[in-house]
C-alpha positions as CSV (number, residue, x, y, z in Angstrom):
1,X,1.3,-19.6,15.7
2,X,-1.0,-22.5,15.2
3,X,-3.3,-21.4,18.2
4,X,-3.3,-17.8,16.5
5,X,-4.7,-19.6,13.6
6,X,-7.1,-21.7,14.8
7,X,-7.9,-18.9,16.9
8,X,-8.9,-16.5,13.9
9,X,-9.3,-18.9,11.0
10,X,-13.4,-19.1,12.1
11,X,-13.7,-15.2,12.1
12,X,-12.6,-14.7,8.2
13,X,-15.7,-15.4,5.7
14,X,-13.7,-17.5,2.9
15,X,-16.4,-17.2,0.7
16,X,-16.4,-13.3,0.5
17,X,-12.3,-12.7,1.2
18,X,-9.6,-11.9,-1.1
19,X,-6.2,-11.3,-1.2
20,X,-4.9,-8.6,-3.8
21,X,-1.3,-8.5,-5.3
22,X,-0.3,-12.0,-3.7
23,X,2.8,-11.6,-6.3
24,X,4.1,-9.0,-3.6
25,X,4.2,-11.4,-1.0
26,X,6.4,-14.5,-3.0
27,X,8.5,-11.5,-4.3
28,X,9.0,-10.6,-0.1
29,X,9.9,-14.6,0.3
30,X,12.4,-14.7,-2.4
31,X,13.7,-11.1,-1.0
32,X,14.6,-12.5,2.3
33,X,16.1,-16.0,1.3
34,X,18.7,-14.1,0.0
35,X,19.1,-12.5,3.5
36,X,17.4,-8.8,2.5
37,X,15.0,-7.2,4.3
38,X,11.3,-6.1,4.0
39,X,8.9,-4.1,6.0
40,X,5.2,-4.3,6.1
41,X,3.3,-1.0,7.3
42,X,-0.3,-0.8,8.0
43,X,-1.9,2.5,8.1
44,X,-4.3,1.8,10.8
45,X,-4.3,0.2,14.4
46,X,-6.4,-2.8,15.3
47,X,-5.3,-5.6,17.4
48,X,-6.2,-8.2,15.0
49,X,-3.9,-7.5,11.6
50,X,-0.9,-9.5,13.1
51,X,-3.2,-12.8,13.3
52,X,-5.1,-11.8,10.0
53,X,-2.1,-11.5,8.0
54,X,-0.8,-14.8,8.7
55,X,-4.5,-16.5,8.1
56,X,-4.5,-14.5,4.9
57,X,-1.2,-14.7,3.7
58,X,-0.7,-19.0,4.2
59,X,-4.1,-19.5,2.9
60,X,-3.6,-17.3,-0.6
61,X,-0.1,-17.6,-1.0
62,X,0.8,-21.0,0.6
63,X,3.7,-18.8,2.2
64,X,3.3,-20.6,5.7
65,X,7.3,-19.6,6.7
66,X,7.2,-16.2,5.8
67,X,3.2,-16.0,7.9
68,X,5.0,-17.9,10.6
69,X,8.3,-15.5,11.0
70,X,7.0,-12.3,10.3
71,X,7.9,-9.9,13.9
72,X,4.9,-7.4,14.4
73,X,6.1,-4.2,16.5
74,X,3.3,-1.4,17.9
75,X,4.3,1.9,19.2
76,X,2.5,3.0,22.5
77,X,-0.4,4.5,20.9
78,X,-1.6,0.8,20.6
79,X,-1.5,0.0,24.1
80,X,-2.7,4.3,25.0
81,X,-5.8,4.7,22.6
């Protein structure tokens, strides 16, 4: 996890970069400390959104467990396109 970050941290211009409806994200923590479940869906492929959500979401949300235990699944069209 911390490679990830340091890995992608320097490609994100901080200055420039926002994070809409960070209230969704605490509202996903409290969800699954009380054991529920919560699915994130992107509606595009790139091979960067696993490691740009969890720079994103620990820097604007200070939810470092929740960017540090999220699972990231791909279908084969990731690894076929």
């Amino acid at each position: 996890y911390d490679f990830g970050n340091d890995f992608m941290m320097p490609l994100v211009d901080w200055n420039r970069s926002t994070v809409s409806g960070q209230h969704n994200v605490d509202g996903i923590a409290e969800q699954l400390k009380k054991g529920e479940n919560a699915v994130l869906l992107a509606n595009h492929q790139t091979e960067a959104d696993p490691g740009l959500l969890a720079v994103l979401i620990e820097k604007f949300t200070g939810q470092k467990e929740l960017a540090k235990n999220i699972v990231y699944v791909a279908g084969d069209r990731v690894l076929t396109d």
